[in-house]
KOLGU-4560 file (N, C-alpha, C; in nm, 3 decimals, padded with zeros to 5 digits):
<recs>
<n_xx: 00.084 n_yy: -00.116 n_zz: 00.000 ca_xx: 00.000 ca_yy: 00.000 ca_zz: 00.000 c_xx: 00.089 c_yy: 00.124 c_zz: 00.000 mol: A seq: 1 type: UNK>
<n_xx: 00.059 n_yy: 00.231 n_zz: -00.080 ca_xx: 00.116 ca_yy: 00.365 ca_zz: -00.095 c_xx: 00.108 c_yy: 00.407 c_zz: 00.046 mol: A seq: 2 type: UNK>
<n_xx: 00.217 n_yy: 00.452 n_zz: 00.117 ca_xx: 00.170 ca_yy: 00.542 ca_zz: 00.209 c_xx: 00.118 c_yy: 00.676 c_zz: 00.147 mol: A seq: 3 type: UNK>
<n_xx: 00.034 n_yy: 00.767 n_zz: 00.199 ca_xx: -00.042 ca_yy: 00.877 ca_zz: 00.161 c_xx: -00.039 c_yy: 01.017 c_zz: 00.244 mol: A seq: 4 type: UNK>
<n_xx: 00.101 n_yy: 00.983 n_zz: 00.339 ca_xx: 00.152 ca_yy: 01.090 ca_zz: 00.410 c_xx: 00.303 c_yy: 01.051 c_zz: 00.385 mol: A seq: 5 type: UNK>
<n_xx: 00.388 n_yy: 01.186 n_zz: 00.362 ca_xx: 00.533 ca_yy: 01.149 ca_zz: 00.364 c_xx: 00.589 c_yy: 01.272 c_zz: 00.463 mol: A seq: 6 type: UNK>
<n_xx: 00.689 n_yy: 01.237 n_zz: 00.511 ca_xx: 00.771 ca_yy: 01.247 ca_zz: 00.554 c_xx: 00.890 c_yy: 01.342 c_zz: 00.484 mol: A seq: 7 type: UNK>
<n_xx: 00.850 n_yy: 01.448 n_zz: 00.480 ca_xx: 00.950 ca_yy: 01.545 ca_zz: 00.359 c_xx: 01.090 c_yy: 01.597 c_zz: 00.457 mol: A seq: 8 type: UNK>
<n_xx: 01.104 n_yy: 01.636 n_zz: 00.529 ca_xx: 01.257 ca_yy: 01.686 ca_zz: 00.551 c_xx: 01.229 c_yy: 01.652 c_zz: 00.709 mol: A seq: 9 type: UNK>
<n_xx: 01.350 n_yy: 01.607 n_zz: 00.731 ca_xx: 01.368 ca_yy: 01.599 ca_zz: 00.904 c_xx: 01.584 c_yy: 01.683 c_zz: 00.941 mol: A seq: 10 type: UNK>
<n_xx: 01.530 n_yy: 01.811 n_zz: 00.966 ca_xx: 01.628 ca_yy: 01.899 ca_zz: 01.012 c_xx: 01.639 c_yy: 01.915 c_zz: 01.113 mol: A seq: 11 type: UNK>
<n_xx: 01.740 n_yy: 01.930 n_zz: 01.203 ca_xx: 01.757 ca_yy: 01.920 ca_zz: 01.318 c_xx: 01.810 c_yy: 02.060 c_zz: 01.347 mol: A seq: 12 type: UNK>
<n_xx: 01.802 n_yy: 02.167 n_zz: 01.501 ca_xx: 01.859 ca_yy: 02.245 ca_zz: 01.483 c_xx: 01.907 c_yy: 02.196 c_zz: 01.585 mol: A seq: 13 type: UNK>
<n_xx: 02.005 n_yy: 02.104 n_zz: 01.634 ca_xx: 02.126 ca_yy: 02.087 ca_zz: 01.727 c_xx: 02.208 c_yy: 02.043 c_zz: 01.585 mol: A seq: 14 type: UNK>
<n_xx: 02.197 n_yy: 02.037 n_zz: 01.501 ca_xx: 02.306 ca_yy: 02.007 ca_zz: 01.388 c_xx: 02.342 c_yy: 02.141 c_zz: 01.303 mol: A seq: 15 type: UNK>
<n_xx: 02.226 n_yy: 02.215 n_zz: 01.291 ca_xx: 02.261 ca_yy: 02.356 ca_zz: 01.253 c_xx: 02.341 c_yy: 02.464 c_zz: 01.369 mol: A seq: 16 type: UNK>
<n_xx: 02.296 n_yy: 02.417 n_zz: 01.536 ca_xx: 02.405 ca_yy: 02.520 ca_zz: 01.605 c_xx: 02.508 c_yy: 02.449 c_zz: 01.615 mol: A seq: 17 type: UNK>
<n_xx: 02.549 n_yy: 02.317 n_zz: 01.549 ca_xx: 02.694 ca_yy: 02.274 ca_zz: 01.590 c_xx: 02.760 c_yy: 02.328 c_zz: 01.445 mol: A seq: 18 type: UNK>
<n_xx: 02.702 n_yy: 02.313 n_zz: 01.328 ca_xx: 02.758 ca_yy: 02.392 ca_zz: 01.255 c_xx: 02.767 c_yy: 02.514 c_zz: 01.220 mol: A seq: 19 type: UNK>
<n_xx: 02.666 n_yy: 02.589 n_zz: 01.307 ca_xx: 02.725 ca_yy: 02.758 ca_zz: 01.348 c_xx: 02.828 c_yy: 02.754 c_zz: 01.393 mol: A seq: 20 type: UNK>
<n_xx: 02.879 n_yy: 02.646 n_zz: 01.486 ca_xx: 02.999 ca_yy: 02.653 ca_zz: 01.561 c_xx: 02.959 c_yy: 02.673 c_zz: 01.732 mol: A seq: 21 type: UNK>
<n_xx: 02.849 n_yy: 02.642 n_zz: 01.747 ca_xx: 02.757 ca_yy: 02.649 ca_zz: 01.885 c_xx: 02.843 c_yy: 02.516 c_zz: 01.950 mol: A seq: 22 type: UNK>
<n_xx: 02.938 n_yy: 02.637 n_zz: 02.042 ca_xx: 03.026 ca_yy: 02.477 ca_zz: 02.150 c_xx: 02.928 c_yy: 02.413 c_zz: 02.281 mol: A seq: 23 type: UNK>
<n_xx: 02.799 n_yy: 02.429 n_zz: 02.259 ca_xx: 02.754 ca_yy: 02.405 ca_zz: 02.313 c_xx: 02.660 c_yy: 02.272 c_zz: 02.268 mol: A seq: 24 type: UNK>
<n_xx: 02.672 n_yy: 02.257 n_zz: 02.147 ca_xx: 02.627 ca_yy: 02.152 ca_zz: 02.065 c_xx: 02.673 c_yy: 01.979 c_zz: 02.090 mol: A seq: 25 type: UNK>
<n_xx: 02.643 n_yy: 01.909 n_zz: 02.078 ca_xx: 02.702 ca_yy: 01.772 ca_zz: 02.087 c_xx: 02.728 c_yy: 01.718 c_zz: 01.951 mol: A seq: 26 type: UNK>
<n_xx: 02.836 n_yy: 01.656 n_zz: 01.980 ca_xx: 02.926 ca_yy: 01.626 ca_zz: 01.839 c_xx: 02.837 c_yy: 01.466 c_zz: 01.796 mol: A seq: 27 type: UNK>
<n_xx: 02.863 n_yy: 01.507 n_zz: 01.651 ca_xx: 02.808 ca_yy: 01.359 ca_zz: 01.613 c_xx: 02.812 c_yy: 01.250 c_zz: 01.670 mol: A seq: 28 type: UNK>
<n_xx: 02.923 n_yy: 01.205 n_zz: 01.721 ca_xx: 02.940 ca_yy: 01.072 ca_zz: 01.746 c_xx: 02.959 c_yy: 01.049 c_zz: 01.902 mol: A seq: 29 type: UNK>
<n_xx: 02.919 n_yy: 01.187 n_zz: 01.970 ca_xx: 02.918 ca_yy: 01.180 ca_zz: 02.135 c_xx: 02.793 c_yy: 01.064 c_zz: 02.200 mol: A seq: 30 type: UNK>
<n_xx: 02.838 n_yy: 00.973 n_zz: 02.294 ca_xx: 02.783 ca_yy: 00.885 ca_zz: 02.292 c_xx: 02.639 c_yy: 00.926 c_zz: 02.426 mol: A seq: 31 type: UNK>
<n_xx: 02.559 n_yy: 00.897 n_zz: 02.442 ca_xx: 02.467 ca_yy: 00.956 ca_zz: 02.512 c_xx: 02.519 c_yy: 00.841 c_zz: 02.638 mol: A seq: 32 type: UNK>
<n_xx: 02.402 n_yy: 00.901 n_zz: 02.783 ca_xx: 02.449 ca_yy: 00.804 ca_zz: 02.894 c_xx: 02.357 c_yy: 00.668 c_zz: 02.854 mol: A seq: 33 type: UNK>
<n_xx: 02.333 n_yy: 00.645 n_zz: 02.743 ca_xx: 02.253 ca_yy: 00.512 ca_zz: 02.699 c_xx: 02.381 c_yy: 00.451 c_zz: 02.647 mol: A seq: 34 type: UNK>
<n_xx: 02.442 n_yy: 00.546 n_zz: 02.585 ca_xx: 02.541 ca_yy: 00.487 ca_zz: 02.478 c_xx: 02.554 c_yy: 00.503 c_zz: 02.330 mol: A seq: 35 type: UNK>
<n_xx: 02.429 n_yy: 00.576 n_zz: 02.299 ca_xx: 02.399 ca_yy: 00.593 ca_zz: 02.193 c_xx: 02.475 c_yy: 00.697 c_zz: 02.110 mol: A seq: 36 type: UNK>
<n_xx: 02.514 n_yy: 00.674 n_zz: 01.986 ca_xx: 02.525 ca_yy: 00.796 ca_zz: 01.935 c_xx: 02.487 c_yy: 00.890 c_zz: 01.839 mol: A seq: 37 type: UNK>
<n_xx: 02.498 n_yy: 00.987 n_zz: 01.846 ca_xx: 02.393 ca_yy: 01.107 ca_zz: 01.783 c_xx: 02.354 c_yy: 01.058 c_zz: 01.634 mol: A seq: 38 type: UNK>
<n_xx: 02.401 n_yy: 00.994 n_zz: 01.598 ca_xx: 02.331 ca_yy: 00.940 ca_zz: 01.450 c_xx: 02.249 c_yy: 00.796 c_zz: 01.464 mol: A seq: 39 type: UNK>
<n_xx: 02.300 n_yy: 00.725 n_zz: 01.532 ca_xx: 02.209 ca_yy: 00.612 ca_zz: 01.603 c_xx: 02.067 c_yy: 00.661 c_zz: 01.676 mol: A seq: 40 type: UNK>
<n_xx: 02.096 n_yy: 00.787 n_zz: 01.731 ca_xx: 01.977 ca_yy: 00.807 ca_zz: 01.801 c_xx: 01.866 c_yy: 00.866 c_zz: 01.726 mol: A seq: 41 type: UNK>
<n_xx: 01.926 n_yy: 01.012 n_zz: 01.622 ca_xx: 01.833 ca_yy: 01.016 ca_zz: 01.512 c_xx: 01.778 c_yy: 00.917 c_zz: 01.395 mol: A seq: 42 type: UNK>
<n_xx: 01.844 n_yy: 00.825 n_zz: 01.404 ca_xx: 01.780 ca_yy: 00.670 ca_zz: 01.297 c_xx: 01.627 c_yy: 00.663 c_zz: 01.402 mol: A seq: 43 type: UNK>
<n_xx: 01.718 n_yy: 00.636 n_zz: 01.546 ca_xx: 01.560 ca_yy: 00.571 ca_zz: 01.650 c_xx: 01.497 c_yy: 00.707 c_zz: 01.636 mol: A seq: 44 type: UNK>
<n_xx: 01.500 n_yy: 00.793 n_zz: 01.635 ca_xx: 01.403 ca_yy: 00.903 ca_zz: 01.673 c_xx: 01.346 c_yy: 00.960 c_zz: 01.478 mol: A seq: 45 type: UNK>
<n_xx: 01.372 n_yy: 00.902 n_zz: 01.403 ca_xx: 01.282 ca_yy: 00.951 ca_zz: 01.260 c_xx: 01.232 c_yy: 00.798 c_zz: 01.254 mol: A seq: 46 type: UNK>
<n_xx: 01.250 n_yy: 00.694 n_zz: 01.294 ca_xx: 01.211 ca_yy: 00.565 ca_zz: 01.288 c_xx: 01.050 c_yy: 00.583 c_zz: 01.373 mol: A seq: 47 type: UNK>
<n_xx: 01.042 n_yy: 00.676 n_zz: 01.474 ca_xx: 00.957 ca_yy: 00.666 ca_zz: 01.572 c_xx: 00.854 c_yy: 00.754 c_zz: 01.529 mol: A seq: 48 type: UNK>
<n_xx: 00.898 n_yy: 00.844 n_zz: 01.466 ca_xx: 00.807 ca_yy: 00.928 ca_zz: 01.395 c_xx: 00.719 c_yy: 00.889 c_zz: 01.281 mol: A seq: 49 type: UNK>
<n_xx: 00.737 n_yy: 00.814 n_zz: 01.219 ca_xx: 00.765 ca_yy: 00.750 ca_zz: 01.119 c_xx: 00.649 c_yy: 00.619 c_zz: 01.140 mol: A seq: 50 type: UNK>
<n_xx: 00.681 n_yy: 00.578 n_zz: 01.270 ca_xx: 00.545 ca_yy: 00.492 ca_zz: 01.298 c_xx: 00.454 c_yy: 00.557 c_zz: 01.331 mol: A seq: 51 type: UNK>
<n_xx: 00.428 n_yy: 00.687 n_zz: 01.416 ca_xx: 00.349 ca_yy: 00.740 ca_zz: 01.434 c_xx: 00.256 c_yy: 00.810 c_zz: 01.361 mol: A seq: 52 type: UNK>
<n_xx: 00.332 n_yy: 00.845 n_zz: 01.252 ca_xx: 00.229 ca_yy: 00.908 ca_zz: 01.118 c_xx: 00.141 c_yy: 00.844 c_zz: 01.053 mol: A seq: 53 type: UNK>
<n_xx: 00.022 n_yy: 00.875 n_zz: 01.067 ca_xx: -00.037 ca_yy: 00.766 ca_zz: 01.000 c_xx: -00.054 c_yy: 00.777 c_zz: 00.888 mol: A seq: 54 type: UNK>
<n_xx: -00.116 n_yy: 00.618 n_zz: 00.820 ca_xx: -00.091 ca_yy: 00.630 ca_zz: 00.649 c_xx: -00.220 c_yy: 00.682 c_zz: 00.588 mol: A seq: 55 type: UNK>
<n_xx: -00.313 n_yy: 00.787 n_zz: 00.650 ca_xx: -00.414 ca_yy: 00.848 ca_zz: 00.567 c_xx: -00.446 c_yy: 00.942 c_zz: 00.685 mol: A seq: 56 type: UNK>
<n_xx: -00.460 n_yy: 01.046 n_zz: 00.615 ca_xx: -00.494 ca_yy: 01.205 ca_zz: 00.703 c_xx: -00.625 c_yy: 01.246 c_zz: 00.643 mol: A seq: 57 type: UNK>
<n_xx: -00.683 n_yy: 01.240 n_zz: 00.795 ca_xx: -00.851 ca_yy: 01.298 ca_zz: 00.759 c_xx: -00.869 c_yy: 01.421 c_zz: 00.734 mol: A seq: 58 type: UNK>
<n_xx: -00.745 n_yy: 01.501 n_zz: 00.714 ca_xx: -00.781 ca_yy: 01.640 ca_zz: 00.737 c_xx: -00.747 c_yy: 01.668 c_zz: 00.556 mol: A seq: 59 type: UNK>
<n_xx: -00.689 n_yy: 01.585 n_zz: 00.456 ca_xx: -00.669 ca_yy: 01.609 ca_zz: 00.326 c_xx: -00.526 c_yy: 01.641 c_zz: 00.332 mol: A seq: 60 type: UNK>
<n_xx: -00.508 n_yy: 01.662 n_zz: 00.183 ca_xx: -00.377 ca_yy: 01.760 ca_zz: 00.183 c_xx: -00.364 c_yy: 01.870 c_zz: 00.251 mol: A seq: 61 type: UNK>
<n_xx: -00.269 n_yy: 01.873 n_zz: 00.286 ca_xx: -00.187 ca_yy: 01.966 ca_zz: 00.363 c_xx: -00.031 c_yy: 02.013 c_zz: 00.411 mol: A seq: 62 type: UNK>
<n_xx: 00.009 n_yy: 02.071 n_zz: 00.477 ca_xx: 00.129 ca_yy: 02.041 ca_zz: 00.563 c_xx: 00.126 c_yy: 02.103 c_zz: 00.699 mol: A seq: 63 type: UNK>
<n_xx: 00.267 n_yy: 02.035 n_zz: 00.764 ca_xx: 00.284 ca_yy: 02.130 ca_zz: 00.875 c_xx: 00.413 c_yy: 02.068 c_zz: 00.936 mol: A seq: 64 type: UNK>
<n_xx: 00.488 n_yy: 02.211 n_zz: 00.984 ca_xx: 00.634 ca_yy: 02.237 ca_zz: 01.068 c_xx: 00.635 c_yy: 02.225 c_zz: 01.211 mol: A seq: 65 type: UNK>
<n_xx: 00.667 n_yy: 02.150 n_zz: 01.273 ca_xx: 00.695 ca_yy: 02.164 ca_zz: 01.432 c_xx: 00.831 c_yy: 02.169 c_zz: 01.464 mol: A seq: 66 type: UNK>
<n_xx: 00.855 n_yy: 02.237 n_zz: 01.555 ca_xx: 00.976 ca_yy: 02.266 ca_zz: 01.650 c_xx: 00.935 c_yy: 02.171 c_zz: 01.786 mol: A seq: 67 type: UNK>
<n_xx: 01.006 n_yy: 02.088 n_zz: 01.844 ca_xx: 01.025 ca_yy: 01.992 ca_zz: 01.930 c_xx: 01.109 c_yy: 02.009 c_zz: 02.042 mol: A seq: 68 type: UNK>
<n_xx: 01.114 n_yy: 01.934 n_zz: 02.143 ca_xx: 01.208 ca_yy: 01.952 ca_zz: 02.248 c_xx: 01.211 c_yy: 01.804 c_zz: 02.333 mol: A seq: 69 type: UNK>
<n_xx: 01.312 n_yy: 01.712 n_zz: 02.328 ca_xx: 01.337 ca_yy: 01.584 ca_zz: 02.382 c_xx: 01.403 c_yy: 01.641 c_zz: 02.500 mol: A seq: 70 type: UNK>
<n_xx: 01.353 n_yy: 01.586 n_zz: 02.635 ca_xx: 01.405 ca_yy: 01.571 ca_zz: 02.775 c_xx: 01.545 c_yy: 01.485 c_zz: 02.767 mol: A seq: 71 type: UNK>
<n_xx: 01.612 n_yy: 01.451 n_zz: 02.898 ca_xx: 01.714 ca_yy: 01.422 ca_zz: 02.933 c_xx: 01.647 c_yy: 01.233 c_zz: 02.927 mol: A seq: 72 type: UNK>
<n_xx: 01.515 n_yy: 01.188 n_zz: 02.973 ca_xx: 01.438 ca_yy: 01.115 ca_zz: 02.987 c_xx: 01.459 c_yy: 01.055 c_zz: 02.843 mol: A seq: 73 type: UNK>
<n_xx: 01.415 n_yy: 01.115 n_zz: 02.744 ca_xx: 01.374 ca_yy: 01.127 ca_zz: 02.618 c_xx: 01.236 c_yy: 01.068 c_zz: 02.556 mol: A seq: 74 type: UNK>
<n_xx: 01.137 n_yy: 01.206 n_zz: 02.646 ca_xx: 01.054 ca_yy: 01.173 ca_zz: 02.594 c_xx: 01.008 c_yy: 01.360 c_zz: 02.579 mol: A seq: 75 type: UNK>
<n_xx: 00.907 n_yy: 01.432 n_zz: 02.447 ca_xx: 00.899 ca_yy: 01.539 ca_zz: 02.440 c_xx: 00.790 c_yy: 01.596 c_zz: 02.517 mol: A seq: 76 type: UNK>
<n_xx: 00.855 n_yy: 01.677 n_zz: 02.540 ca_xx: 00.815 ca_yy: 01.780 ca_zz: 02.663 c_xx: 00.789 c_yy: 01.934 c_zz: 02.617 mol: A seq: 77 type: UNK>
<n_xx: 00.797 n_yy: 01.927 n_zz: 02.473 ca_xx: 00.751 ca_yy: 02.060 ca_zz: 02.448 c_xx: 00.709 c_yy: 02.041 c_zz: 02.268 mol: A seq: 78 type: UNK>
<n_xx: 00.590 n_yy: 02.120 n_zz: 02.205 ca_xx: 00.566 ca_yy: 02.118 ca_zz: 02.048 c_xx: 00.561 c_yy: 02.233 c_zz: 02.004 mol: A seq: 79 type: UNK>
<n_xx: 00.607 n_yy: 02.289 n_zz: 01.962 ca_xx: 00.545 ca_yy: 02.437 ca_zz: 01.879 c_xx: 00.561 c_yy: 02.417 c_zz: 01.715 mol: A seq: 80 type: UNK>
<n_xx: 00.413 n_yy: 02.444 n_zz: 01.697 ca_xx: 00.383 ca_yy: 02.425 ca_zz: 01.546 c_xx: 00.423 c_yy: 02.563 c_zz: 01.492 mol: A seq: 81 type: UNK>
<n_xx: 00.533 n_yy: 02.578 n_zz: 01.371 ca_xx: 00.598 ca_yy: 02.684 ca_zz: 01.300 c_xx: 00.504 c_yy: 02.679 c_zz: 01.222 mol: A seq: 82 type: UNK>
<n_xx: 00.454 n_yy: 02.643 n_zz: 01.160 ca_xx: 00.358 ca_yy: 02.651 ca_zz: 01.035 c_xx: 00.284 c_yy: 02.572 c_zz: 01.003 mol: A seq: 83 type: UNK>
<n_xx: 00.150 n_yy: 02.572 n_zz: 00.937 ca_xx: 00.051 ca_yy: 02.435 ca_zz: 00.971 c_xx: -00.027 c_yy: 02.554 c_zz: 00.816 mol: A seq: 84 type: UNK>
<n_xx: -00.124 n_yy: 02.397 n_zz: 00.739 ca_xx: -00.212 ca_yy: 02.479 ca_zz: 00.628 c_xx: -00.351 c_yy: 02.490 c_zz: 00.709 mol: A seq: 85 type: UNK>
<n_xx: -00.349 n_yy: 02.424 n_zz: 00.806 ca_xx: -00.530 ca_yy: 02.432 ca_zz: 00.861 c_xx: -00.473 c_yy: 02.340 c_zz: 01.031 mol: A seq: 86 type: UNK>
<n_xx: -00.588 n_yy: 02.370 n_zz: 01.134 ca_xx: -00.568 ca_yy: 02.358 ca_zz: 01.220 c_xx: -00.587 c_yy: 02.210 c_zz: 01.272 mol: A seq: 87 type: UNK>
<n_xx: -00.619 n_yy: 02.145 n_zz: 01.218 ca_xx: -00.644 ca_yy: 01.993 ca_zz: 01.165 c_xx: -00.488 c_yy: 01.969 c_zz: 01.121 mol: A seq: 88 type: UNK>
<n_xx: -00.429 n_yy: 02.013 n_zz: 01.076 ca_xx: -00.290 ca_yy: 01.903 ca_zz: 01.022 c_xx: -00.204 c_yy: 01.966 c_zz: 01.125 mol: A seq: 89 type: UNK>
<n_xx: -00.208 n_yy: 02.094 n_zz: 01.198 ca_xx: -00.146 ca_yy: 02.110 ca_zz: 01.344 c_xx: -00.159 c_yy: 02.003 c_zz: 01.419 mol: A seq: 90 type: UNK>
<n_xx: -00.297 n_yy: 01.999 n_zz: 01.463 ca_xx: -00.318 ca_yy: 01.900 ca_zz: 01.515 c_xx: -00.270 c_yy: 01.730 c_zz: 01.530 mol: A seq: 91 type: UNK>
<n_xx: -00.264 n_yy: 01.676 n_zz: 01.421 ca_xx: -00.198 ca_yy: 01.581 ca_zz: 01.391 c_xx: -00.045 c_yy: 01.591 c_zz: 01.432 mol: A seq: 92 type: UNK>
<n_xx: -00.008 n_yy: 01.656 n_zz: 01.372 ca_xx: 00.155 ca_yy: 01.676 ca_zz: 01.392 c_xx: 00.124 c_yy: 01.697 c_zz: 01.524 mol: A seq: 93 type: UNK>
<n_xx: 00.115 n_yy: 01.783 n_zz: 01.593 ca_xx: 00.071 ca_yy: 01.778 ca_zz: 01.781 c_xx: 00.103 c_yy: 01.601 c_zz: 01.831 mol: A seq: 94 type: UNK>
<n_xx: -00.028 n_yy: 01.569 n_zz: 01.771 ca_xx: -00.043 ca_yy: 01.408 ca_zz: 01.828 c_xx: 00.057 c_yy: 01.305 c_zz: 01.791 mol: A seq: 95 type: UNK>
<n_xx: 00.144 n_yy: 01.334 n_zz: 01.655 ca_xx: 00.233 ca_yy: 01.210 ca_zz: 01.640 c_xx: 00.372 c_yy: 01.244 c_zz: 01.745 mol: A seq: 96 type: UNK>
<n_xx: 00.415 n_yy: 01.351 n_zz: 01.760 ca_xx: 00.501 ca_yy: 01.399 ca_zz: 01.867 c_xx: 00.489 c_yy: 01.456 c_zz: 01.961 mol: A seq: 97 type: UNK>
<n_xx: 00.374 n_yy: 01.455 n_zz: 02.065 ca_xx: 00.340 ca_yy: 01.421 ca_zz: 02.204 c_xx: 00.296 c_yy: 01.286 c_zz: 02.217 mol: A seq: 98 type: UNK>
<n_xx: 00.388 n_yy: 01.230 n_zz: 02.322 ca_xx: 00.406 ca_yy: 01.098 ca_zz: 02.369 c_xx: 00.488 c_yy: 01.041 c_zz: 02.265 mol: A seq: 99 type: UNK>
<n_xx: 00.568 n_yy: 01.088 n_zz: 02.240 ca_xx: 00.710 ca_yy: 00.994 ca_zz: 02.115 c_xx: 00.803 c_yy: 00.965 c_zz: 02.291 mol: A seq: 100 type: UNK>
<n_xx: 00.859 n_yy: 00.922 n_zz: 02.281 ca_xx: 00.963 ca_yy: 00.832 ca_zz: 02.359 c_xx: 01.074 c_yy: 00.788 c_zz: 02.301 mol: A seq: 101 type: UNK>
<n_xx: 01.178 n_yy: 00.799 n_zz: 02.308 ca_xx: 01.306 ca_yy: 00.791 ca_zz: 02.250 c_xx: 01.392 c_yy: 00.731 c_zz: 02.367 mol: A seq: 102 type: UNK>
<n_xx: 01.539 n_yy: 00.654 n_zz: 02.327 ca_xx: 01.601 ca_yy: 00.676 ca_zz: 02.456 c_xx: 01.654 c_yy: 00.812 c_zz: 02.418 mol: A seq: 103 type: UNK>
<n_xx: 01.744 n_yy: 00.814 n_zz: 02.568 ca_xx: 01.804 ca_yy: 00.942 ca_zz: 02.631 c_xx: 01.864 c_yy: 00.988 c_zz: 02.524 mol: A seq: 104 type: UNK>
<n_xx: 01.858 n_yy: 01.124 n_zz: 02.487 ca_xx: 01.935 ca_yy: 01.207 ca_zz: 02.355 c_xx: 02.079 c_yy: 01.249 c_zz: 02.375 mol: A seq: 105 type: UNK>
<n_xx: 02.207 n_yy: 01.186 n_zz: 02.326 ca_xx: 02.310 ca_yy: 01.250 ca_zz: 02.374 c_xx: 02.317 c_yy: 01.381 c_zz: 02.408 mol: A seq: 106 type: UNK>
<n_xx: 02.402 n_yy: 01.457 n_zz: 02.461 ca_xx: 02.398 ca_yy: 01.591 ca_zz: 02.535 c_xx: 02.294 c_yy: 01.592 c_zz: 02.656 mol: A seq: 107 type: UNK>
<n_xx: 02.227 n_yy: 01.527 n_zz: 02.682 ca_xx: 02.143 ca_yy: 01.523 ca_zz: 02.748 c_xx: 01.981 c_yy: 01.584 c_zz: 02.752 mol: A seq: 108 type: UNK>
<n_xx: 01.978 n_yy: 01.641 n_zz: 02.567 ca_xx: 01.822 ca_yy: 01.665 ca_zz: 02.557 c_xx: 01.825 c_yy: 01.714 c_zz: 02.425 mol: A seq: 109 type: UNK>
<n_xx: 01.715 n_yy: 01.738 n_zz: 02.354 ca_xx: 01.786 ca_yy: 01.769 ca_zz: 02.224 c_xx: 01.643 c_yy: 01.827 c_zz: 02.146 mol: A seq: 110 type: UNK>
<n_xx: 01.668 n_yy: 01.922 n_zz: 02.066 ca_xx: 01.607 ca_yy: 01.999 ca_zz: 01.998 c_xx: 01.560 c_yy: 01.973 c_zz: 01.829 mol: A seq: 111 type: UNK>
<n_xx: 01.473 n_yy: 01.947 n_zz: 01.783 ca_xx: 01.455 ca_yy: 01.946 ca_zz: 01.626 c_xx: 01.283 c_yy: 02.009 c_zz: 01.588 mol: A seq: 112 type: UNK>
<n_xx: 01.337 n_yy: 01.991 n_zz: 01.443 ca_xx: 01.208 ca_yy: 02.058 ca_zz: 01.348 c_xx: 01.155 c_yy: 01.900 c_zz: 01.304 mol: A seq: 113 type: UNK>
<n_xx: 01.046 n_yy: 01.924 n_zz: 01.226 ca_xx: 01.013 ca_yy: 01.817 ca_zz: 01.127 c_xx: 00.869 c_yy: 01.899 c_zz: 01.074 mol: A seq: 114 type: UNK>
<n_xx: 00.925 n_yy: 01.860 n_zz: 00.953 ca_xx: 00.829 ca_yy: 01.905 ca_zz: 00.841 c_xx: 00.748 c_yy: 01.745 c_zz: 00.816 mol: A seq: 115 type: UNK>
<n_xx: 00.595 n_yy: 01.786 n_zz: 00.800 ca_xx: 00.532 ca_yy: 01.680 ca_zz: 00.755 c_xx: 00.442 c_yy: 01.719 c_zz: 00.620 mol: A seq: 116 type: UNK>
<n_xx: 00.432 n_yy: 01.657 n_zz: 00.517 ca_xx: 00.378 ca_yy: 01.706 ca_zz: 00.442 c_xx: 00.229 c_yy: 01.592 c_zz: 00.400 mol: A seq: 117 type: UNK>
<n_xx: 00.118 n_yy: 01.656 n_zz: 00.419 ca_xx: 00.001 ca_yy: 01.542 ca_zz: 00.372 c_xx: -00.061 c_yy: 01.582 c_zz: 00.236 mol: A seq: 118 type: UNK>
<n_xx: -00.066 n_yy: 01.423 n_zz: 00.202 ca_xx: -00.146 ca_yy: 01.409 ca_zz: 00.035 c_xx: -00.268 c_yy: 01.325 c_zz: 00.048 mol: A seq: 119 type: UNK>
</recs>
């Protein structure tokens, strides 16, 4: 079956302030207190998203941008929708990333966007 929602860009902005040069950033391959490392953990954390989307949106085409915030825990603790076409595909995006669960994010918490786009 076609999925009928994709998954268009997953940008991170702890990868854009490490390449500002933000020394406050965690380096790729810093291992979290799981063990994990920062590219291992974004595989598990777009993998998780990824189940959560579902494969047909009642709200139609659309899109929408969220800004995120993973705890030390790693689970998100904060959503802000950057841009949404109707308050229905906010919504959604809301619900697939409140209650995502990840392990622990190296650095100890970690910040991203994700664009979702619905067809």
């Amino acid at each position: 079956m076609r999925r009928s929602i994709f998954i268009l860009a997953f940008s991170l902005l702890a990868s854009a302030a490490q390449a500002a040069g933000d020394a406050n950033a965690p380096a790729p391959a810093t291992p979290a207190p799981s063990g994990l490392s920062q590219s291992k953990f974004l595989g598990l954390l777009y993998s998780e998203i990824a189940k959560r989307t579902p494969t047909t949106s009642p709200a139609g085409a659309g899109s929408a941008t969220a800004n995120f915030h993973i705890d030390a825990a790693g689970k998100v603790d904060k959503v802000t929708i950057a841009q949404s076409s109707s308050p229905k595909h906010a919504e959604i995006v809301r619900k697939i990333l409140t209650g995502l669960e990840t392990p622990p994010p190296p650095g100890g918490s970690f910040e991203g966007s994700q664009r979702f786009n619905f067809h």
